[in-house]
N, C-alpha and C positions, 0 to 999 in steps of 0.2 A: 787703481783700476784704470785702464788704457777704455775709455769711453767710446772713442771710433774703433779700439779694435771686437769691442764686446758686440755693438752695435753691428760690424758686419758679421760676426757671429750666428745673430736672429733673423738677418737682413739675409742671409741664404736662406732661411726656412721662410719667412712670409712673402706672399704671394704681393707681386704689385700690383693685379687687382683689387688685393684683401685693402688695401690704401687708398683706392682710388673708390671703393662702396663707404666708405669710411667720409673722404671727401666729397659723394654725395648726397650722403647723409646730412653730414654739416652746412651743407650748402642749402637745402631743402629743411633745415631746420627753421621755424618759425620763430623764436626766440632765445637771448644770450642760456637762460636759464635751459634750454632742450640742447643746444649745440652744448652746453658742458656736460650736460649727463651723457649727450653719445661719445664725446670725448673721453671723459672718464670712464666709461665703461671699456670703452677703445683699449684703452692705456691696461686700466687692468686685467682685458685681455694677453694684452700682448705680457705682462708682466708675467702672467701663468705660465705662459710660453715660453719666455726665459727662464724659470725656474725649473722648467719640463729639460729643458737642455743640459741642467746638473751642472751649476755653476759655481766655481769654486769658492766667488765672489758672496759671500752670505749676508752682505747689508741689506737693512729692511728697502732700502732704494734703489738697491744694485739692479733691477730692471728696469725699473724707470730711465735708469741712465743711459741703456742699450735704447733706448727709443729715437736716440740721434737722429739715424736713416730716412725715419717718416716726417720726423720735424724740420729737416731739410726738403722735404717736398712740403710739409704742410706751411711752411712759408721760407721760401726761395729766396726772398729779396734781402735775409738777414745771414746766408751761407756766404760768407767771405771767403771761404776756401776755394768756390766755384765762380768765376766770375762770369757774366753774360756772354752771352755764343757771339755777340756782333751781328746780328740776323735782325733786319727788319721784317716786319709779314707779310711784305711783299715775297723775299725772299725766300722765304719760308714757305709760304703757299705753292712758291714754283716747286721746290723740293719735296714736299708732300705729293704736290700731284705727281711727279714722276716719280716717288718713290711706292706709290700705291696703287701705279696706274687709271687715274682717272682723266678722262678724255681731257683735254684740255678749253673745246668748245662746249664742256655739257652745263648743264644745269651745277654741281656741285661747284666745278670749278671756276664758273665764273660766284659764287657765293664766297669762292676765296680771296680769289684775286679782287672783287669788287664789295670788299664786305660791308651789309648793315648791319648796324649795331642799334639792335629796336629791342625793347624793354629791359627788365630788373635784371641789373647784373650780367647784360651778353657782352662777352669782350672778343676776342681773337680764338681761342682757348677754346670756348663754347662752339663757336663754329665750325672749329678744326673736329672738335668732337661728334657732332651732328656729322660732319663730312666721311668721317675715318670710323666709327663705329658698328656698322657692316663690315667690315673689311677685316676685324681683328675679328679671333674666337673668344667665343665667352668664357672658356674654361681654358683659359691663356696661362701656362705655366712661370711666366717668368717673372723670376724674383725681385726684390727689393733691390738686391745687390748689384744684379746684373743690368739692371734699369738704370742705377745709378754712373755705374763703370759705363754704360752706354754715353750718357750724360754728360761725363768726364772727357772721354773720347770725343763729340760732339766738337765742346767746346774746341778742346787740344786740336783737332780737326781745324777749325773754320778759323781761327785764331795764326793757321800756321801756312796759310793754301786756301787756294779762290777757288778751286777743284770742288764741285759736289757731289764728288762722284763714291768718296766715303760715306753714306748717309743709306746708298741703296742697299747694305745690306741689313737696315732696320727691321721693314716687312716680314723679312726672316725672320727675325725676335721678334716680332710680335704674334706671329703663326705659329712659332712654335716653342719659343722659351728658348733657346740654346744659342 
């Protein structure tokens, strides 16, 4: 079984939100013992869902295995296949705010460019999220796969060109999946 390729398989049908309620859920979980049962529940979730796709693949694990997709977002820092964009957040913040259009003098965007990092667990991430969370729809189509191929590009992007001018058509993906 080709594990990345079953993975983007399921990774067109689930939802990158369905990933991102999922992360915070985990996050918002008060102890190791509650973050496993939402995990595991998680998992065989998505195992149903593989099985729902009529896979030829009939090992009792064989969905487990397609879980690839989200275990590269649920921890990043152990996908060797992608390696970091080269983006500081300084950077970054610049590129959000022009890719989102928020004022550059307002209240949000000096929260980016000048971030505090006050209480449990706020890092860069957190505040990008509080910043950009209006801006996106709630019932945001797009998928696991296409989040990822984004990702891909990102990098290949920054990696190759001081240009930031590839990045604006994310908003787009993000308003409407496509």
């Amino acid at each position: 079984m080709n594990i990345e390729q079953e993975g983007n398989r399921i990774a067109e049908r689930i939802k990158f939100l369905t990933c991102c309620r999922l992360f915070e859920k985990l996050k918002v979980s008060a102890s190791a013992k509650s973050r496993r049962q939402v995990l595991s529940h998680f998992l065989q979730l998505w195992e149903d869902q593989y099985v729902a796709l009529g896979s030829a693949d009939t090992r009792p694990a064989s969905g487990r295995a397609s879980f690839y997709p989200c275990l590269r977002l649920l921890v990043p820092e152990v996908d060797k296949t992608r390696p970091a964009y080269g983006l500081r957040e300084t950077a970054l913040s610049r590129l959000y705010m022009k890719a989102f259009g928020i004022a550059p003098n307002g209240p949000v965007a000096q929260s980016l460019s000048h971030p505090v990092y006050s209480g449990k667990g706020k890092d860069f991430a957190d505040l990008l999220f509080e910043a950009i969370r209006d801006r996106c729809r709630e019932d945001n189509i797009l998928s696991l796969k296409v989040s990822y191929v984004f990702n891909i590009g990102l990098h290949t992007h920054f990696c190759n060109t001081t240009s930031e001018t590839w990045i604006f058509g994310w908003p787009s993906l993000c308003l409407t999946g496509q």
